[in-house]
N, C-alpha and C positions, 0 to 999 in steps of 0.2 A: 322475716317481717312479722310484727306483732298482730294476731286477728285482730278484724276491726270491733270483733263482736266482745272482744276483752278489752278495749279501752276505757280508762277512764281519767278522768282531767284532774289534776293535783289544784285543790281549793286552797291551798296557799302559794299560789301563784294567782301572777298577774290578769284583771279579770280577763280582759282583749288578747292576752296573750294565750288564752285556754279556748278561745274561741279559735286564736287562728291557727293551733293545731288541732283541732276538731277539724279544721277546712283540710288544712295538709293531709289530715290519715285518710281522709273521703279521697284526695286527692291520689293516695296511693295504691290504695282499693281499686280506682276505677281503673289504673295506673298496668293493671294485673293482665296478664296473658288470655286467663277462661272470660273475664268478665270483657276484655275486649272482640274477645270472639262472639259473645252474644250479643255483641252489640253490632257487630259488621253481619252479623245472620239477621237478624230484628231489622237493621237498614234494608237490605234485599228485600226483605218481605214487607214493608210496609213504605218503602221508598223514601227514607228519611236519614240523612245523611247521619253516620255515626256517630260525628262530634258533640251533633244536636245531644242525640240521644246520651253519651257520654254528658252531657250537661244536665239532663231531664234527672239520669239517674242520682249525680251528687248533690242533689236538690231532694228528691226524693228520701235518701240515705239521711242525710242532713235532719230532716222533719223528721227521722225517728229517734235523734237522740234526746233524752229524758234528762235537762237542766234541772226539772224539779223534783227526782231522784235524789233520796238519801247519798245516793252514792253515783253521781250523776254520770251516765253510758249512754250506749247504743241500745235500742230494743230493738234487736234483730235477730235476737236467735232461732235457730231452727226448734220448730214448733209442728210435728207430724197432724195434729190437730188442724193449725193454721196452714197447712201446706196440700192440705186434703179441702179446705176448705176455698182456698184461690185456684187450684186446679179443677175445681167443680167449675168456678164462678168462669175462668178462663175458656175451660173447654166449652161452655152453654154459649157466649161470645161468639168461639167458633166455628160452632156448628151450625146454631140456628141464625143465619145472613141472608138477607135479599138485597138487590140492588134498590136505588135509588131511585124514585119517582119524580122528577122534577116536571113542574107544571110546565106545559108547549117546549120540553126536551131543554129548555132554560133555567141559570138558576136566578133569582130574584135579586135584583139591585137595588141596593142599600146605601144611603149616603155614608152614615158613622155605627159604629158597632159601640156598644158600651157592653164591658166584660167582667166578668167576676160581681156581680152583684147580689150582696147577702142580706142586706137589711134596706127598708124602707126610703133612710136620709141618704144613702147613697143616692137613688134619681133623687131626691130632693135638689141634691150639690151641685147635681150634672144639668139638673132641668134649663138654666138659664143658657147653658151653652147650647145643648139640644134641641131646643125648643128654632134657634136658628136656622137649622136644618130640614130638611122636607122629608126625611126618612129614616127611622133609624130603627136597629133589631136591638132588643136588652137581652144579655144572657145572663138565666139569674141562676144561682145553687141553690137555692131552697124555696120552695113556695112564697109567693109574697100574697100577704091579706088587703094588699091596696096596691094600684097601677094606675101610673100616668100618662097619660095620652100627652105627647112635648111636642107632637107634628102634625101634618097629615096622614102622614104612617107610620103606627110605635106595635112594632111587634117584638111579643115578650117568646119567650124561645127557653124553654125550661132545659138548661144543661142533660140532663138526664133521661131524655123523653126518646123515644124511637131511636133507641141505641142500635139496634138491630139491622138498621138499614146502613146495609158499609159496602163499596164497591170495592177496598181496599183489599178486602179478604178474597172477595169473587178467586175462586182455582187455587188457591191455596190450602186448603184443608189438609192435607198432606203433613207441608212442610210444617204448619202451625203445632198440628198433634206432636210433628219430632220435636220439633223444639221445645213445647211443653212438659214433656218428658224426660228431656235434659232436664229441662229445671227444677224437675223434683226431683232428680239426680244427684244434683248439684248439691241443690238446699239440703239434700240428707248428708251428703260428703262434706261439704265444707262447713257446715252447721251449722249456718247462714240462711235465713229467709227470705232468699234470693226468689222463688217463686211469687211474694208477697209484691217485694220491688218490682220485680217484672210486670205485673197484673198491673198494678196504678201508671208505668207505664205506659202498657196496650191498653188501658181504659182509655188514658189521655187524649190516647195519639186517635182513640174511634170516634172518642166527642168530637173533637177539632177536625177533622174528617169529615163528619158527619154535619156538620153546621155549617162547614165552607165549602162545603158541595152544594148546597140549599141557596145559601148565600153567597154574594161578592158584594164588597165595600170598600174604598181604597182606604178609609179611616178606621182603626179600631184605636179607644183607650179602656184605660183600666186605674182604680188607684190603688197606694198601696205598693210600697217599692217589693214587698216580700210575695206578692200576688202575680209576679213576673213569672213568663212561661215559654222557654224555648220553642218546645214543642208548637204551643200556641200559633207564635209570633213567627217560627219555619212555615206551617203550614197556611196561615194568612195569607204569607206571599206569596207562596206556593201556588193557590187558585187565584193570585189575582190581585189581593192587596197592597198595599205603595208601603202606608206608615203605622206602627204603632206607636201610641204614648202611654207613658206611667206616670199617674200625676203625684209629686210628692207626699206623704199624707203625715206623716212623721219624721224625726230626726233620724239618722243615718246610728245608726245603735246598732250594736255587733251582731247580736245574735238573729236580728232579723235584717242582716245585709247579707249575709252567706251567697255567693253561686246565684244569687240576682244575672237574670240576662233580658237588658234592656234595649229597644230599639232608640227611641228618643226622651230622654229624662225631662221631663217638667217640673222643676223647682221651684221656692217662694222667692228666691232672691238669684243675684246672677253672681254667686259663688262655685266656683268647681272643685271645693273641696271632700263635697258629697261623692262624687263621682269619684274622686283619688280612692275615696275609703273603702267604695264598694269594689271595684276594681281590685284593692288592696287584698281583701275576703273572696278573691275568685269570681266576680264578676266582670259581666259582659255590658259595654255600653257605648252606643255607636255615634248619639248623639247629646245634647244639653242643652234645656234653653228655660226659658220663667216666666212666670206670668201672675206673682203672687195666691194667695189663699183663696183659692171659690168656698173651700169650705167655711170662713171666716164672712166673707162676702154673705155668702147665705145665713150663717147665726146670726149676722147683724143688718138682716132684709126689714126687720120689726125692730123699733127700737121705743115704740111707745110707753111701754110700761119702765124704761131704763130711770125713771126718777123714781121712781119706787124704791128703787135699795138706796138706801144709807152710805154716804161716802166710805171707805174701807180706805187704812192706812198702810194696811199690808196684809197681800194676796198671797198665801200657799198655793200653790198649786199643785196636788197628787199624779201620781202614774199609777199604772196598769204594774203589779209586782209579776211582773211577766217571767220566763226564761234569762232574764238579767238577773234576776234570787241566787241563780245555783250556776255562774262562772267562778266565783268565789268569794270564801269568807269575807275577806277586807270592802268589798261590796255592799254587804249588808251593816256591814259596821260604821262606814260614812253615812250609807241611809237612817241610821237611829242617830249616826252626830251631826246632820244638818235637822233631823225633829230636836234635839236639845237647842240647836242654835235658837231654832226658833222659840223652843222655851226660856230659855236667857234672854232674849228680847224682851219678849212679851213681861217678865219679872222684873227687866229695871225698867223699859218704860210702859206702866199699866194703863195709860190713860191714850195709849194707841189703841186705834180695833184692828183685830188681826182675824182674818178669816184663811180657813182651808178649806179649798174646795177638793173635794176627791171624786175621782173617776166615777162616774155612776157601776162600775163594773167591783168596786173598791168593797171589801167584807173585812170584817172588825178584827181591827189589831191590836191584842192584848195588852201588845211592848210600848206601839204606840199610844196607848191610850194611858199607859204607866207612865210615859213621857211628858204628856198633857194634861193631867191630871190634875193637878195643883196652879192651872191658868183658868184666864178664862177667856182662850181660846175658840170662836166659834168653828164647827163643822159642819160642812153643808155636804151631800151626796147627790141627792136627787132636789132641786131646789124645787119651785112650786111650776106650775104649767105658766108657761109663756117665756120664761126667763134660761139662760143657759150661762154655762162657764164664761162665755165670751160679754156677756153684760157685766159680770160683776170684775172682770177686766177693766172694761172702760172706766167703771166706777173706784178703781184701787188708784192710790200713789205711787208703790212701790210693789213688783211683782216679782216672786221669786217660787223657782221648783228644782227639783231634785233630777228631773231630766225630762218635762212637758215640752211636745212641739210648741206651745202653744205660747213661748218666750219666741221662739220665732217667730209667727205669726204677730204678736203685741209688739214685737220691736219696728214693727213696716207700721203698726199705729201710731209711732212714736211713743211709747209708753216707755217708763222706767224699769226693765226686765232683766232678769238676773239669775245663772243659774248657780244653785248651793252645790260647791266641790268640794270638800275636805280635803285641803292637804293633796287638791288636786290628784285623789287614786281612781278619780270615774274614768277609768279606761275605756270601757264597752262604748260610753256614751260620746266622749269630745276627744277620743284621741285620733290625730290625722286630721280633725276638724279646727283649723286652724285657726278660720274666719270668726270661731265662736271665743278663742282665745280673753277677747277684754270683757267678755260677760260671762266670764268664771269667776268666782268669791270663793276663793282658796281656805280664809283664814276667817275665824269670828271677828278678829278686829275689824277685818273689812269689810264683812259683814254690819260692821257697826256704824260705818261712815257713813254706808247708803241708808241705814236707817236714818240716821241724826240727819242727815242733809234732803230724802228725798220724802221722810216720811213724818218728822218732830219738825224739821225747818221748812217742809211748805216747798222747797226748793224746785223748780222749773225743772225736765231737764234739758241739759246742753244742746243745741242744734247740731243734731249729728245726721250723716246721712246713710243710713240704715237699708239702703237697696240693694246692697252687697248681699244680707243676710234675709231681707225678704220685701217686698216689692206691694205695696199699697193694696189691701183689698178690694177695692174702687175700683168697680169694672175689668177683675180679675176673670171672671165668665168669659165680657167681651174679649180679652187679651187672651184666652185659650183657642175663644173662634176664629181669632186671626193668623194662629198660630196653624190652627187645623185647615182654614180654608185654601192656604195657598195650596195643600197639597190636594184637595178636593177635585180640584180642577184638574188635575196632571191626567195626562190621558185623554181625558174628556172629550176630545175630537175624536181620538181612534177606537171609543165603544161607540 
């Protein structure tokens, strides 16, 4: 068997197809005799079924391979530095435990959990669902410089806070040392930085530990399909919890569907194509259901200043040049031939406006800017305070991107939405996505007709019904808390 720590994916191969043996070699790794057996040891001691844990790790494994490498691999190698350095961090874990304090020997009931939250608009997106609720805890990963009060009770619950307190560990000290010591065993033997793996592991599994000991909720969601967490979503229900959800937030794109393990999938539309694809990549998903964009719903809560811009004949819309850069060459090379498309439009017909919006996360591309150079193309990044990508939406004819959620989200508006494939090679992005099929533009000709027709002729478009691929954002809030309340109540008599 080839180490996994020597792999690397041949960039003239198919992009989707370089991802899903990236899954397969994770899958054979974990597949192994020593790494099985650390995994049925790790279950005894922390009472968490192997498989889980088998899931946690090829997710974990998964997140260290380096797409935006010259030479794109695994960073896993054994590192005495790095292995000195997680065996300090592990054994302090260890050592220094107390038990759990919970107030009158009770832990605190909580209507809904909101999880993984990193930045500010996240509760923004969530507030109108929340706010329904009489209780809820936020768990953030990093400090937030502003917090919202959505209820009677919003308590915020810093991930990281009073790690220490773990009833998990209680009498094990022993068995943790041995095992710890295998694993720098291991990591020097197999030359794998298997003690690193392990750590973010047993971090996991003490956060989630440690917060569902505090707390019980039968609701937890989260967004963000790649933000899924076994570990999480076993021990939820473990102390008590009914449901989790993962609210759509993107398209189903290879590189971040990997080893996804979902309780109940929240989509924009009532397509199950998504779900085949993740599944397809080694994902887990139990349930499906929709409730269109909260986050569309909320960019377009204000719409006062929308007469402000200028009608737009045609909308770019940019991505995040993410880990879809480095599955391979032919990739980056349809990415600079749907920016020429665009410049051959814009040159025969000049008397269109053509706007590109680009991710506010978006830093200057040379190639692109050699592309666009000779138009006059506008570009927009960060537009002015008050306005967002989803205003200058409403205000286009014709909208097309390179692989933006945000053609799903505009097509449940009825808008004319379109995504640029060359020659049909964007694997990572639409392949398995079946649904998205008739709003692929393979060719510049065809490309050309939606010009001429939805953007030089004025042209309507066709009454089509668009709920397949994503579902009105008009009281999409409401449709999530309807989704979440029936299960609110399960139980409900017997606490």
């Amino acid at each position: 068997m080839e180490q996994l720590k020597d792999y690397n994916i041949d960039l003239n191969s198919d992009s989707l197809e370089n991802v899903k043996k990236i899954k397969d070699n994770i899958d054979n790794f974990v597949s192994q005799e020593y790494v099985k057996d650390l995994s049925i040891t790790f279950s005894s001691l922390l009472d968490i079924p192997s498989n889980i844990i088998d899931k946690k790790i090829k997710q974990i494994i998964y997140d260290n391979f380096d797409y935006k490498d010259e030479d794109p691999r695994f960073k896993i190698n054994y590192s005495w530095l790095s292995s000195l350095k997680y065996f300090f961090l592990f054994f302090i874990l260890i050592i220094f435990k107390k038990k759990n304090k919970l107030i009158n020997n009770k832990k605190k009931k909580i209507d809904i959990v909101l999880d993984n939250v990193e930045k500010h608009y996240v509760l923004e997106k969530f507030k109108k669902t929340l706010s329904n609720f009489n209780s809820s805890l936020i768990i953030h990963k990093k400090p937030l410089p502003e917090k919202i009060s959505f209820n009677k009770e919003t308590i915020y619950c810093y991930i990281h806070s009073f790690l220490f307190s773990n009833e998990i560990l209680i009498g094990k000290t022993v068995s943790f040392l041995k095992i710890l010591v295998k694993l720098l065993c291991l990591s020097k033997k197999r030359k794998i930085n298997l003690i690193k793996i392990y750590f973010i592991f047993f971090y996991s599994s003490l956060k989630y530990y440690r917060i569902f000991n505090f707390y019980k909720s039968n609701l937890l969601i989260h967004d963000r399909i790649y933000h899924s967490c076994p570990l999480r979503n076993y021990i939820f229900k473990k102390t008590g919890g009914i449901k989790v959800f993962c609210l759509q937030s993107h398209l189903a794109e290879g590189t971040i569907s990997v080893f996804n393990d979902i309780d109940t999938l929240v989509t924009f539309g009532r397509e199950t194509d998504t779900k085949t694809k993740l599944e397809l990549l080694g994902g887990n998903i139990n349930d499906i259901v929709s409730c269109g964009s909260i986050r569309m719903e909320h960019a377009l809560s204000n719409l006062q200043k929308i007469d402000e811009i200028n009608q737009i004949d045609i909308l770019l819309i940019g991505i995040n040049l993410a880990n879809w850069v480095g599955t391979s060459k032919k990739i980056m090379e349809i990415y600079y031939q749907h920016l020429h498309w665009i410049s051959r439009i814009c040159k025969k017909y000049p008397n269109l406006k053509i706007l590109i919006k680009h991710h506010p996360n978006y830093k200057f591309d040379r190639k692109e800017h050699e592309i666009l150079k000779a138009t006059n193309i506008q570009t927009i990044i960060n537009p002015q305070k008050g306005f967002n990508s989803y205003h200058f939406l409403l205000k286009s004819k014709l909208v097309l991107s390179f692989g933006s959620t945000m053609i799903l989200e505009g097509l449940g508006l009825g808008k004319n939405c379109y995504y640029l494939d060359p020659d049909a090679k964007n694997s990572t992005f639409f392949n398995y996505l079946e649904y998205l099929n008739k709003k692929r533009v393979k060719s510049f000709e065809q490309l050309e007709v939606l010009v001429q027709k939805f953007a030089a002729n004025n042209e309507l478009i066709l009454k089509e019904d668009n709920e397949n691929i994503s579902l009105t954002h008009m009281n999409a809030s409401q449709n999530l808390y309807k989704l979440l309340s029936k299960y609110n109540n399960e139980n409900k008599d017997s606490e």
